[in-house]
C-alpha positions as a printed Julia matrix, in Angstrom:
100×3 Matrix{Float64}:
 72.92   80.27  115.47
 75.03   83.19  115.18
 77.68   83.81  113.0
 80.93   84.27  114.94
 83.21   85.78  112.79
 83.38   89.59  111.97
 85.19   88.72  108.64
 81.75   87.21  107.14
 80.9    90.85  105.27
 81.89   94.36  104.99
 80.51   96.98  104.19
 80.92   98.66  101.02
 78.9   101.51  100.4
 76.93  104.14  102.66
 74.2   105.63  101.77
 73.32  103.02   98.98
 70.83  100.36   98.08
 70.83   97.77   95.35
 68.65   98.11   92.59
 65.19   96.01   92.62
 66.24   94.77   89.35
 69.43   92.8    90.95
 67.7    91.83   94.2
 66.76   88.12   94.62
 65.21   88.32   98.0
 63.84   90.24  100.76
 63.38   89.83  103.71
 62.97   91.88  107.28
 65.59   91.6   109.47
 65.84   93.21  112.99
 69.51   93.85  112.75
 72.76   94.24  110.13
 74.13   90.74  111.48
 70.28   89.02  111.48
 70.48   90.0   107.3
 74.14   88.67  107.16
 73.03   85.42  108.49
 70.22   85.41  106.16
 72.38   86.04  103.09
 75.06   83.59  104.27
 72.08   80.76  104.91
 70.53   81.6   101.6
 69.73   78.26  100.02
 68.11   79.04   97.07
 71.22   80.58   95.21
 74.86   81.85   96.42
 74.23   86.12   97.71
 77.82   87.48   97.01
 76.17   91.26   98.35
 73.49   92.4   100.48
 71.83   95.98  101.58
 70.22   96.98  104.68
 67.8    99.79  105.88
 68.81  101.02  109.4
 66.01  103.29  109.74
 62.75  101.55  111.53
 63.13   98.05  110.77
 59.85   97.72  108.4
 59.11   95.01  105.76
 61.59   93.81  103.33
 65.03   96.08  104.74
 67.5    93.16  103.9
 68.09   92.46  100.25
 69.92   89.58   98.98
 71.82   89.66   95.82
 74.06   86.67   94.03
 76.59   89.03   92.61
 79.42   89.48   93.96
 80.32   93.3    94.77
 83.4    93.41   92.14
 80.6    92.39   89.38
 77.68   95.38   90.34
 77.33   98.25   87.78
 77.72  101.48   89.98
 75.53  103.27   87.23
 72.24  100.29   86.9
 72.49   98.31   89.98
 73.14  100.93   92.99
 71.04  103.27   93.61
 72.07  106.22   96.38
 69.57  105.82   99.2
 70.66  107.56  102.69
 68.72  104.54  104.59
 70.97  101.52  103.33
 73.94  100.62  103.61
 75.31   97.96  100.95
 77.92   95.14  102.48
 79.51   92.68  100.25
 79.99   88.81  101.69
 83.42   87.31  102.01
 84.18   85.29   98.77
 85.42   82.08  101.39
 82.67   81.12  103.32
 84.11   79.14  105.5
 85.45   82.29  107.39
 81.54   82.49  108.69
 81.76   80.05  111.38
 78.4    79.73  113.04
 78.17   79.29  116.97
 75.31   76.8   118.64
């Protein structure tokens, strides 16, 4: 399944990662749209805000968070890392519309 619409996260902040206190998962993803999906087919609990590594896809470069981006604390739970990239999900998910 991919997700079809380009409205399902933006991204936020460059060159920063969340803080391993906030995360609640990760995961490897190959790709910025394979962690999207994973955040937006999180069962376990709602992730409002995920980062990504671009830089060789290695273990655990998509972390899920159930904040939502309004509700991080720029000082405690981002943390500047040139690698990531933080994107926060669209507060009405029904704007992710998956495709067979």
């Amino acid at each position: 399944m991919i997700l079809k619409n380009s409205e399902c996260s933006v991204k936020t902040s460059e060159g920063f990662r969340l803080h391993k206190g906030i995360v609640r998962n990760a995961m490897t993803a190959a790709s910025v749209k394979e962690c999207e999906k994973m955040c937006y087919e999180e069962n376990k609990f709602k992730c409002g805000v995920y980062s990504y590594r671009y830089s060789e896809p290695m273990r655990d470069n998509c972390l899920l968070c159930d904040r939502s981006f309004s509700f991080l604390d720029a000082y405690a739970d981002i943390v500047p890392d040139r690698n990531y990239d933080i994107y926060a999900m669209s507060d009405d998910f029904s704007v992710c519309k998956k495709e067979p």
